[in-house]
KEROPA-988011 format. One line per field, with one value per residue (C-alpha): residue number from 1; residue in three letters; x, y, z. Coordinates in pm, whole numbers, m for minus. Each point is the difference from the previous one (the first is absolute). Layout:
BEGIN
k	NUM,...
r	Ala,...
c1	X,...
c2	Y,...
c3	Z,...
***
This chain:
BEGIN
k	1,2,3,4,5,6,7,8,9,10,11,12,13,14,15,16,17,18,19,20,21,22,23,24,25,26,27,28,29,30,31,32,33,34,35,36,37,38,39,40,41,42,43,44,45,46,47,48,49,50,51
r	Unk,Unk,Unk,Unk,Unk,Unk,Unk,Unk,Unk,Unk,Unk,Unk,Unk,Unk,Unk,Unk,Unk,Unk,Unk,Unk,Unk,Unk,Unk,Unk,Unk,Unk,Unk,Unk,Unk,Unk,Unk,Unk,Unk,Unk,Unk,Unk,Unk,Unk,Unk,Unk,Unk,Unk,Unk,Unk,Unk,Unk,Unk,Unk,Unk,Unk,Unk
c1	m1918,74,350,m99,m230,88,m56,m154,216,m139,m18,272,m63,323,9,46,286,140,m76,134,361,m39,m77,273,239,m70,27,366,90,m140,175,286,43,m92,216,323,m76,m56,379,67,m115,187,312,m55,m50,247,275,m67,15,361,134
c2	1268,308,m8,145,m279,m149,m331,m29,m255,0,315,131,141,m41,104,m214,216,m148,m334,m22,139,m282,m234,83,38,m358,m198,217,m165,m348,m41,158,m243,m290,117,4,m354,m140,156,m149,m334,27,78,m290,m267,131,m48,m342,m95,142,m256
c3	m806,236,105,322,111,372,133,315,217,324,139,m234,m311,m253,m354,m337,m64,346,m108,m331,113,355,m325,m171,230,176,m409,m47,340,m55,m390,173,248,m248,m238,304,117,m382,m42,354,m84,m383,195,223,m231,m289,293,123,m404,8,235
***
């Protein structure tokens, strides 16, 4: 697999290399955010067993 292979979208031409980092950079920010609101939600609950 050439690294320098593009993917025609359209009328734009963007490389894998572009893709993989959009790729990777969108799952850090998704577990990221899952990962906050599990905490959030873990938080939540472990206070309302308190009372």
């Amino acid at each position: 697999m050439d690294i320098l292979t593009t993917i025609q979208l359209g009328e734009v031409e963007v490389p894998n290399s572009t893709l993989a980092v959009m790729i990777f950079f969108s799952s850090f920010t998704f577990l990221a955010v899952g990962i906050s609101s599990f905490k959030l939600y873990k938080s939540l609950i472990g206070s309302e067993e308190n009372k």
